[in-house]
C-alpha positions as CSV (number, residue, x, y, z in Angstrom):
1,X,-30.8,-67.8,-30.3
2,X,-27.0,-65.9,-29.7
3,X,-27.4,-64.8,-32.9
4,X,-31.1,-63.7,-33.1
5,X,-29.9,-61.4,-29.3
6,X,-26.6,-60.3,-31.3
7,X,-28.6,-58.5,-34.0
8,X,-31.1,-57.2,-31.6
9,X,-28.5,-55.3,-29.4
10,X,-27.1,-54.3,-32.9
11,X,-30.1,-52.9,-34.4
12,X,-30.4,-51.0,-30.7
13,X,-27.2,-49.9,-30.8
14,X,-27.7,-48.8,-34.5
15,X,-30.3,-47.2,-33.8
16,X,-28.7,-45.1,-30.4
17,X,-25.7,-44.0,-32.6
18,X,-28.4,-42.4,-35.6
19,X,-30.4,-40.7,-32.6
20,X,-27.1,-39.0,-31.3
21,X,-25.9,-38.6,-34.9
22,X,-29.0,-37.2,-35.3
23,X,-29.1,-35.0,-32.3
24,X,-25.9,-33.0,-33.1
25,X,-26.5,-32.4,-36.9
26,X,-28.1,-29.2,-38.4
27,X,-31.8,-29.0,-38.7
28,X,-33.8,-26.2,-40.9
29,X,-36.7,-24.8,-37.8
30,X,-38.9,-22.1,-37.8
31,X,-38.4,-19.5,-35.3
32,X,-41.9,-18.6,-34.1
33,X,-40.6,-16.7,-30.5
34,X,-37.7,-15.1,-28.9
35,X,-37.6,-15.3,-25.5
36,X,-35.1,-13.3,-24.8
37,X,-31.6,-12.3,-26.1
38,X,-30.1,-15.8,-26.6
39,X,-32.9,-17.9,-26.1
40,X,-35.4,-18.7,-28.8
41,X,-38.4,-21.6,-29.8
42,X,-38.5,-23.3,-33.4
43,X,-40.5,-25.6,-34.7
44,X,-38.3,-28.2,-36.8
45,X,-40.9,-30.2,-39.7
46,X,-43.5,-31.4,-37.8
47,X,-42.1,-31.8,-34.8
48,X,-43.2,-29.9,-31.1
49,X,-41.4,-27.0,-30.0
50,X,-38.1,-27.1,-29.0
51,X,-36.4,-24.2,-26.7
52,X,-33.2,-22.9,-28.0
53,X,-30.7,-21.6,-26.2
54,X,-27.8,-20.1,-28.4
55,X,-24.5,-21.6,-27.4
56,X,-21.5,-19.7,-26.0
57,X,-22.7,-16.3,-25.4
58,X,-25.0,-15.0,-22.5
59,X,-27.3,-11.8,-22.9
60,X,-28.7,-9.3,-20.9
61,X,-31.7,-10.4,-18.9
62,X,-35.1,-8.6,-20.2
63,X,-35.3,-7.1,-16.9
64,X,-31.4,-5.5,-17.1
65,X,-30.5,-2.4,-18.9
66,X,-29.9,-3.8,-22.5
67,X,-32.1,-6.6,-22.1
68,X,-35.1,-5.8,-24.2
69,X,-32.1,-4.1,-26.8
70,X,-30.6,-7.5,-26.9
71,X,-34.4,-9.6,-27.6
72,X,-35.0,-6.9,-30.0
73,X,-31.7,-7.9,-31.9
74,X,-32.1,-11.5,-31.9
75,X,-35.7,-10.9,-32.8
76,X,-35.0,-8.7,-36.3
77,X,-32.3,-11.6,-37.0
78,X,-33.7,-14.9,-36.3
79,X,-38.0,-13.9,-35.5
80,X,-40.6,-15.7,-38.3
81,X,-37.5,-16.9,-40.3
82,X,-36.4,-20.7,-41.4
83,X,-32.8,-21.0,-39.3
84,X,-30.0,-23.5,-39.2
85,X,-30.0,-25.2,-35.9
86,X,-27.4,-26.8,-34.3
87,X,-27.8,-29.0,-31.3
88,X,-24.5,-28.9,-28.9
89,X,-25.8,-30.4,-25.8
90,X,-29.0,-29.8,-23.0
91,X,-28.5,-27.0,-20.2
92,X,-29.9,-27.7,-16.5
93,X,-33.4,-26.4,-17.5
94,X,-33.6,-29.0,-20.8
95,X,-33.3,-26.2,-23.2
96,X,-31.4,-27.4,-26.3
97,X,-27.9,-25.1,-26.5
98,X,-26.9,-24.8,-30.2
99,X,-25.3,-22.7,-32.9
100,X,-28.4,-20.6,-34.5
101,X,-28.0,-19.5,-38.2
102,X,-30.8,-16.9,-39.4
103,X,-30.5,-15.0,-43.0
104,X,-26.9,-16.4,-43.2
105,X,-25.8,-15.1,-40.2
106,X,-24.5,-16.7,-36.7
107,X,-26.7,-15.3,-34.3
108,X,-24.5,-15.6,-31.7
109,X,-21.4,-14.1,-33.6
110,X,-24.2,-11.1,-34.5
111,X,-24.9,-10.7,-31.0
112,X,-21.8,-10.4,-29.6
113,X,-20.5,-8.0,-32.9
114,X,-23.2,-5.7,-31.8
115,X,-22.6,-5.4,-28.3
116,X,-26.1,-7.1,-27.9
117,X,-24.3,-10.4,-25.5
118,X,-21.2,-11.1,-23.9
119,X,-19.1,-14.4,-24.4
120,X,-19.8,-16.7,-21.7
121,X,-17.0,-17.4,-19.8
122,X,-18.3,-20.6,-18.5
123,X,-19.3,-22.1,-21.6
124,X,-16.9,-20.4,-23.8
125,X,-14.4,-23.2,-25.2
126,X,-15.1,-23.4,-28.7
127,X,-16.2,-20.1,-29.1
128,X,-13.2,-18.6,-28.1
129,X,-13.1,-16.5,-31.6
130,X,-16.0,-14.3,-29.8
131,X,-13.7,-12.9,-27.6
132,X,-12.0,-10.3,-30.4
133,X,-15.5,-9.7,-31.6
134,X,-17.0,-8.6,-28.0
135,X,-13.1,-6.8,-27.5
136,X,-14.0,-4.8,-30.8
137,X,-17.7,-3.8,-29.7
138,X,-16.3,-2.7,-26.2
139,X,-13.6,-0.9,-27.5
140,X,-16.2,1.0,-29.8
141,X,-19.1,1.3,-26.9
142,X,-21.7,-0.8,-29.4
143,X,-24.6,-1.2,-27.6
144,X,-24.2,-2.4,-23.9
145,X,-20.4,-1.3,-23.8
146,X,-22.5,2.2,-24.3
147,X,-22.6,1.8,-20.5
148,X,-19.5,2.7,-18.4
149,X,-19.9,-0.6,-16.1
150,X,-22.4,-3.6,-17.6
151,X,-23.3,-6.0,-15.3
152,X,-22.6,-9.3,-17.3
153,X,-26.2,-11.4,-16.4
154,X,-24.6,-14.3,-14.8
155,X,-23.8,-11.7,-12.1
156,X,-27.1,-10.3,-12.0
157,X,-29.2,-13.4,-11.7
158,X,-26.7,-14.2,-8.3
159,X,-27.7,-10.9,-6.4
């Protein structure tokens, strides 16, 4: 009987570690919306959708100057494509965050290069690298650097 209870919680505890295994590795979806400037759905196989919000970087609200810039970015990058998703963890609203690959490219890194998102400070370690890249788009006025004081959004959304 031990025994028979010992390989139960195994199996279950088998099966918990594939699931988060399974949770943080890379998954080919189709993006079939973007939502906004870091935010985008996928379909992965034959699964429902699943909201994607891209890790590390926060962009321009669509209701900011820059914002509809910024969806229009992500959109010609990642929009009707197969991407590389990578799950890091849930936000507060049960959005997947994760590293979004489209056409080779890091959409994050691409957003940020382009002046298209800042880094987000808050949710910035391990992304740290995007700090030359946003330094580089400032310093040449790409995009919303083009404007002599951006409000970053997580300022915005607290007036």
């Amino acid at each position: 009987m031990l025994a028979k209870k010992l390989a139960l919680r195994g199996g279950t505890v088998l099966l918990l570690a594939l699931c988060v295994l399974r949770a943080a590795s890379a998954q080919s979806c189709q993006v079939f919306a973007v939502t906004d400037g870091d935010t985008i759905k996928v379909r992965c196989g034959d699964s429902e959708q699943i909201t994607i919000r891209l890790a590390g970087i926060d962009a321009p609200e669509k209701k900011m100057p820059f914002g509809q810039d910024s969806k229009q970015a992500l959109s010609d990058l990642c929009y009707q494509v197969q991407a590389t998703i990578t799950p890091k963890t849930k936000d507060r609203y049960g959005r997947t965050v994760a590293d979004v690959e489209c056409r080779g490219k890091d959409a994050s890194t691409e957003l940020v290069r382009t002046g298209m998102a800042w880094v987000f400070d808050k949710y910035a370690k391990g992304y740290e690298a995007l700090y030359s890249l946003q330094d580089t788009a400032k310093a040449a006025q790409l995009g919303l650097w083009a404007d002599p004081a951006p409000q970053p959004p997580w300022e915005w959304r607290h007036k």
